[in-house]
N, CA and C atoms as a LAMMPS dump frame, in Angstrom:
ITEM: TIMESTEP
0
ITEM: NUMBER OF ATOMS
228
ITEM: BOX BOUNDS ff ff ff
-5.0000000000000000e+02 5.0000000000000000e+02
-5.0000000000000000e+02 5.0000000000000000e+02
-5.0000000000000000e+02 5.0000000000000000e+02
ITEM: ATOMS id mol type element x y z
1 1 1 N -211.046 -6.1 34.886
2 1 2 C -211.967 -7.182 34.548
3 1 3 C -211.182 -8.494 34.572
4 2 1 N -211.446 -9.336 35.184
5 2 2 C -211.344 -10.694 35.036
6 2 3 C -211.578 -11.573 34.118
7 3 1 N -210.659 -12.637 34.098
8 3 2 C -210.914 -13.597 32.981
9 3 3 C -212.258 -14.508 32.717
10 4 1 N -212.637 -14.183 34.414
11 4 2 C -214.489 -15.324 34.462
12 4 3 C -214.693 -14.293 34.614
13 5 1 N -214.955 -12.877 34.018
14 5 2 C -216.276 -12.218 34.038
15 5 3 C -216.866 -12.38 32.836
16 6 1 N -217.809 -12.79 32.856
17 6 2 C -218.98 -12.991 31.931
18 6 3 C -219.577 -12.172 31.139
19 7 1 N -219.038 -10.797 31.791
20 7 2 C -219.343 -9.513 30.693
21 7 3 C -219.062 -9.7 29.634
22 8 1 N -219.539 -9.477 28.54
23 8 2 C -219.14 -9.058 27.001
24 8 3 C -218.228 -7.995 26.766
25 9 1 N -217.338 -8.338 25.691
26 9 2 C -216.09 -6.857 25.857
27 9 3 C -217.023 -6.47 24.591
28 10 1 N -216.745 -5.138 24.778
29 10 2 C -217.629 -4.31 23.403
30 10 3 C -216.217 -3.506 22.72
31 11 1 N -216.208 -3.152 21.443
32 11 2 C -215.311 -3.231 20.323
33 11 3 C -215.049 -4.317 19.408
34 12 1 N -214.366 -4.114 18.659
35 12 2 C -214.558 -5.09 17.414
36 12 3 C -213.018 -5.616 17.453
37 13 1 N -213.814 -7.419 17.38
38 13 2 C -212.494 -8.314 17.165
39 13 3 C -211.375 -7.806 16.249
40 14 1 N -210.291 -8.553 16.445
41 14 2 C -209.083 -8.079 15.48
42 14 3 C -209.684 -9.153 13.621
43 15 1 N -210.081 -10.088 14.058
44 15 2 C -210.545 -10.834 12.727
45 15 3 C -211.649 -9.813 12.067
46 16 1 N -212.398 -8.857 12.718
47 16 2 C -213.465 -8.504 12.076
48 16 3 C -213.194 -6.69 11.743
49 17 1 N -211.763 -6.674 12.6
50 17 2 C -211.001 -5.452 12.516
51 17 3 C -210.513 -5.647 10.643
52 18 1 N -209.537 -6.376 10.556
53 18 2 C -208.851 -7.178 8.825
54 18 3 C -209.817 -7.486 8.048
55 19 1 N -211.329 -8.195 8.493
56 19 2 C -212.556 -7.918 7.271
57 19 3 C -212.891 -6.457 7.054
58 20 1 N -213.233 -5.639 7.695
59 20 2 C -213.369 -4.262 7.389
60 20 3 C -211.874 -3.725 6.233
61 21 1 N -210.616 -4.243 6.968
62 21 2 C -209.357 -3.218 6.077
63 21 3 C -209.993 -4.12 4.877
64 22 1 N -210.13 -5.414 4.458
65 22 2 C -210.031 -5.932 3.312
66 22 3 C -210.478 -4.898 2.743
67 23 1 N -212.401 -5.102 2.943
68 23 2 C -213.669 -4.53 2.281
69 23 3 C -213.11 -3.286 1.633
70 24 1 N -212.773 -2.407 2.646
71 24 2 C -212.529 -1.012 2.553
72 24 3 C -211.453 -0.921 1.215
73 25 1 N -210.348 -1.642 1.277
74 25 2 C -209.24 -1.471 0.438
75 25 3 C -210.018 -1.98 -0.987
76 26 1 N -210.857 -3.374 -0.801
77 26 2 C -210.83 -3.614 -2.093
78 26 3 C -212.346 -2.265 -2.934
79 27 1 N -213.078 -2.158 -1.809
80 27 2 C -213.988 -0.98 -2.336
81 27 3 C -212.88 0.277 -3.062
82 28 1 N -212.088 0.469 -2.651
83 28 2 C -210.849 2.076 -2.911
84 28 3 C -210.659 1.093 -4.533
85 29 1 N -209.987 0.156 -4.392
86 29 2 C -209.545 -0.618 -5.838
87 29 3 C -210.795 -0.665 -7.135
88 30 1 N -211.808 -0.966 -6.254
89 30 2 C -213.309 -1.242 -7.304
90 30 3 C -213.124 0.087 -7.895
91 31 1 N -213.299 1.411 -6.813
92 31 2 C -213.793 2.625 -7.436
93 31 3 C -212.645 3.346 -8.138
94 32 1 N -211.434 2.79 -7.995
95 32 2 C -210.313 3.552 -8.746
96 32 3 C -210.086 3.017 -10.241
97 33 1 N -211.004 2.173 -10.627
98 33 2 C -210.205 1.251 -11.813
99 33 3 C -211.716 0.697 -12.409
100 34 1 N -212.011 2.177 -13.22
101 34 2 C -213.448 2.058 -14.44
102 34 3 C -212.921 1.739 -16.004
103 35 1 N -211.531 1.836 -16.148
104 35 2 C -211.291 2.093 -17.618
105 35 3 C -211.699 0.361 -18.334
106 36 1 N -212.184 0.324 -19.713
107 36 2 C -212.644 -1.059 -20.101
108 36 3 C -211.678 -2.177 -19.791
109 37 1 N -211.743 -3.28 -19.812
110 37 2 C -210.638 -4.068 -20.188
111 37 3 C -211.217 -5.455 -20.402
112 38 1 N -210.645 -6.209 -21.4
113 38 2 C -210.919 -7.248 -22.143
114 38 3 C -210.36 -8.792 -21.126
115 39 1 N -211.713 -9.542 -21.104
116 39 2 C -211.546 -10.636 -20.458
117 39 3 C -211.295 -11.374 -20.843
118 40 1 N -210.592 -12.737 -21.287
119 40 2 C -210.942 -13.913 -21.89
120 40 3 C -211.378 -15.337 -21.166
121 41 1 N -212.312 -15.784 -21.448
122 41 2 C -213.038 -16.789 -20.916
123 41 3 C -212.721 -17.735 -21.813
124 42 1 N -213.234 -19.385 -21.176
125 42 2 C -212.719 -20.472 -21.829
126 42 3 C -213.179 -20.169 -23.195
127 43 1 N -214.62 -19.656 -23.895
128 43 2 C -214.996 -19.765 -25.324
129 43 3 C -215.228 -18.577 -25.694
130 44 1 N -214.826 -17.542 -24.769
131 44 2 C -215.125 -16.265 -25.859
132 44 3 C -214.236 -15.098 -24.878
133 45 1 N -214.146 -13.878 -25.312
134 45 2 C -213.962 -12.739 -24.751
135 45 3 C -214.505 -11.498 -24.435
136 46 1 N -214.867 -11.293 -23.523
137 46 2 C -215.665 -10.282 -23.143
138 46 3 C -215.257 -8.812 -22.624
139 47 1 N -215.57 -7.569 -23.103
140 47 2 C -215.275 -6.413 -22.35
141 47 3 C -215.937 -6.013 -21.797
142 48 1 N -215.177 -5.409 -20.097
143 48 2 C -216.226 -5.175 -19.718
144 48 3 C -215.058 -3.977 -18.267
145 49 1 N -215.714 -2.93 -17.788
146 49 2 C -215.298 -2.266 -17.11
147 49 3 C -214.456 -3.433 -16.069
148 50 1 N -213.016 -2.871 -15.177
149 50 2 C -212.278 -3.674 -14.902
150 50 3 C -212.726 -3.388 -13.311
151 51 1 N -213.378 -2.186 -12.827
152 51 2 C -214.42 -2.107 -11.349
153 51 3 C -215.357 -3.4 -11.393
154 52 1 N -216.021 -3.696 -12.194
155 52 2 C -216.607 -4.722 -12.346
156 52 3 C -216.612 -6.397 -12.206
157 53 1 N -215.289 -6.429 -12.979
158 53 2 C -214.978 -7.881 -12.762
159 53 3 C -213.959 -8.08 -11.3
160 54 1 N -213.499 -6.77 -10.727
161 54 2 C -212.983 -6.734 -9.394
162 54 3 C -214.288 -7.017 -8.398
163 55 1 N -214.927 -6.328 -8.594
164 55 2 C -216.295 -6.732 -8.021
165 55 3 C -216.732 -7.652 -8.042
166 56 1 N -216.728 -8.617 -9.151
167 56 2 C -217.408 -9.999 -9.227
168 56 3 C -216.412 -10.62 -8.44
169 57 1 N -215.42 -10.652 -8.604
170 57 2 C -214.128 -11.59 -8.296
171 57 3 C -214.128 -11.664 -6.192
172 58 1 N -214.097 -9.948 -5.825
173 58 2 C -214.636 -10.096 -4.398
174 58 3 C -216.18 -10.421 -4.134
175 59 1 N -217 -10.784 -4.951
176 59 2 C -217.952 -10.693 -4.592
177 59 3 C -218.111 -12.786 -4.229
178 60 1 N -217.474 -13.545 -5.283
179 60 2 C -216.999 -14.973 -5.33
180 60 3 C -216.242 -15.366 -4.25
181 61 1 N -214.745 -14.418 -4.217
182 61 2 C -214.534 -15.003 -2.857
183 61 3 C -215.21 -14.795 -0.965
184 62 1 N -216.169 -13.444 -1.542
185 62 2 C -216.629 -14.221 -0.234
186 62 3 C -217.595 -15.082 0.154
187 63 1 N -218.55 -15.15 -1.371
188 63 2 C -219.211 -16.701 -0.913
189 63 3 C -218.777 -17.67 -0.442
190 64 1 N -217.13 -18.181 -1.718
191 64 2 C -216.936 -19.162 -1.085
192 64 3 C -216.6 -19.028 0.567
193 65 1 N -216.003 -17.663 0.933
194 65 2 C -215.705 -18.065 2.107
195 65 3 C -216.411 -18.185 3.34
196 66 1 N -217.663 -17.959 3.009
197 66 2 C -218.969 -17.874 3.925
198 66 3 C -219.74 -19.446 3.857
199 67 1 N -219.186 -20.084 2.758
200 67 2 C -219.512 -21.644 2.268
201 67 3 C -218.524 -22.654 3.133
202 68 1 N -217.456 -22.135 2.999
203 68 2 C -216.402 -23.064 3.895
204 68 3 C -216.55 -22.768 5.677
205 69 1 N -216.59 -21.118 5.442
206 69 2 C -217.011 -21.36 7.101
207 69 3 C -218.118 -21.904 7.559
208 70 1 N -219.141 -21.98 6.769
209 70 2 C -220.49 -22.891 7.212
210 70 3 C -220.355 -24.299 7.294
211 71 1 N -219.245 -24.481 6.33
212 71 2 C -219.74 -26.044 6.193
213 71 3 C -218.376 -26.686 7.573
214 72 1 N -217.696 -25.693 8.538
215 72 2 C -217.106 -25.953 9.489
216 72 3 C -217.454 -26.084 10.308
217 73 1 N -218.647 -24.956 10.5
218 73 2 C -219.273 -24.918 11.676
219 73 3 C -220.143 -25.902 12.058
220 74 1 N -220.799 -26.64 10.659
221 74 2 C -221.65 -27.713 10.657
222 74 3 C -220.827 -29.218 11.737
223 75 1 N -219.265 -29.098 10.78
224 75 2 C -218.531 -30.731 11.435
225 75 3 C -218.584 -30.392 12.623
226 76 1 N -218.35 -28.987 13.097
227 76 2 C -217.421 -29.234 14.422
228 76 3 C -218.577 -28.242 15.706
């Protein structure tokens, strides 16, 4: 295949290859790690399973990172 062929290559990018290892690894981390554990926030402290706040925590960074790539795609 040539560099001007216009075909589509089918398989998955190497960027979307490293989103999958993330997902996958941090899913293995979520489900390995139920025991409680104590949070502290600016005015109080909260317990709460530690799968959980791993979960929230990937669940934040990929908004933001779905926020920054949008707002790139917008400038450019």
């Amino acid at each position: 295949m040539s560099s001007t062929d216009p075909t589509p290559k089918s398989g998955l990018a190497p960027r979307q290859i490293v989103g999958i290892v993330i997902a996958v690894v941090s899913l293995v981390l979520i489900a390995a790690n139920w025991e409680e554990t104590e949070v502290s926030l600016v005015v109080t402290r909260v317990t709460m399973p530690l799968a959980l706040l791993l979960a929230l925590v990937f669940l934040g960074g990929m908004a933001t990172g779905a926020m920054v790539l949008r707002r790139r795609q917008k400038k450019g």
